[in-house]
N, C-alpha and C positions, 0 to 999 in steps of 0.2 A: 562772545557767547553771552546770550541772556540765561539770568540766574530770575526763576519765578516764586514766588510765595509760595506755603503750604497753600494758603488758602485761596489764590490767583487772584489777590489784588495788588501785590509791588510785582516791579518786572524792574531789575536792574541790572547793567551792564556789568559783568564778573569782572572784566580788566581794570575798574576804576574803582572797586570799592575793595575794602576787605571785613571777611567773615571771621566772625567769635561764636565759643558755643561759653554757655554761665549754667551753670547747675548747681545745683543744692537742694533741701527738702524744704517743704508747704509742708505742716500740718502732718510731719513720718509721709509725706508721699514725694519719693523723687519724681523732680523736673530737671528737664534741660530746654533752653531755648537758643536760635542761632542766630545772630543778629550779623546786619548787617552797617561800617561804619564809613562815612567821606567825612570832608570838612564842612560838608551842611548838616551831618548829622553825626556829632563826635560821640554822641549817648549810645549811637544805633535804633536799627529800629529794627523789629522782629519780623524774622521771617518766617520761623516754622517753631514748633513747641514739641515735643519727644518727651517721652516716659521713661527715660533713663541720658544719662552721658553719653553709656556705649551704642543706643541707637543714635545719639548723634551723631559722635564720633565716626559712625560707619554711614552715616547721611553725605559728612564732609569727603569721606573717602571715596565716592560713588561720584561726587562732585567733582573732586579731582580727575577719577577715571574718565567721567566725561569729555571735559577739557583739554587731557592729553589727548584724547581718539579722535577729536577734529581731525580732518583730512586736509593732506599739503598736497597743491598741484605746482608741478614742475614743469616748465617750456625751457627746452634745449638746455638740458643740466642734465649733464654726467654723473651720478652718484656710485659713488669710490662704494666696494664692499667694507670698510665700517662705517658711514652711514646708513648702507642699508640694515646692516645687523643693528645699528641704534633707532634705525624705525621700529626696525623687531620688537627690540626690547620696550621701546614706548608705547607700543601694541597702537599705532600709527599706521592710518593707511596715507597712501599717498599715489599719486599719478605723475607717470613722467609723458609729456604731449613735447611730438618732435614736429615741428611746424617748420616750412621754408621760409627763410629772410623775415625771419620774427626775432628780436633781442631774446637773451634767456632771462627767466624770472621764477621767483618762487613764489605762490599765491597761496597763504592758510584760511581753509574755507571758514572764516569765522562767524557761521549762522547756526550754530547749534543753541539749544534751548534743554535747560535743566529746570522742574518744576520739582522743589521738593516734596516728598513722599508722606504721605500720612503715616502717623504714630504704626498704625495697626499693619501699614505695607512692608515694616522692616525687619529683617530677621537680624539677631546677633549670634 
């Protein structure tokens, strides 16, 4: 999954980096900002800025939701009833393809794209 800036100029890969959110007050006015960190950038670098923690908070959660709802395609794989009930629960779609004289395999469509939300797009 690509994780994109507030403002669409970083695009980075969500499986190799990880997200912080830092808050505090400027001047009595809450901020929160969410940074992004690797080992080329252990400081982080900003990816979105929010008017409060708890619209961050619920930026990061939106980003999760994302990530889990990728879609898994299945070839020649039997899925036992509790797997299917733990797609459920992951709210997971997924595709079972019965092909002839194909090996089985699991494929997670990993092309989804999250661009976080401007301040003014989030409800808490």
């Amino acid at each position: 999954m690509r994780v994109i800036s507030q403002d669409g100029t970083m695009d980075v890969p969500y499986d190799y980096f990880s997200l912080s959110i830092a808050s505090g007050k400027y001047e009595d006015v809450e901020v929160a900002f969410i940074y992004c960190h690797n080992l080329s950038s252990p400081n982080g670098t900003k990816l979105a800025k929010y008017s409060s923690r708890e619209k961050a908070l619920k930026v990061m959660e939106l980003l999760r939701e994302t990530y889990i709802g990728m879609p898994i395609v299945m070839q020649n794989v039997d899925v036992s009833e509790d797997v299917a009930k733990e797609f459920e629960r992951l709210n997971k779609c997924g595709f079972v393809v019965r092909a002839e004289n194909q090996p089985s395999k699991v494929d997670f469509i990993n092309n989804a794209i999250f661009q976080f939300p401007a301040d003014d797009e989030v409800e808490v």
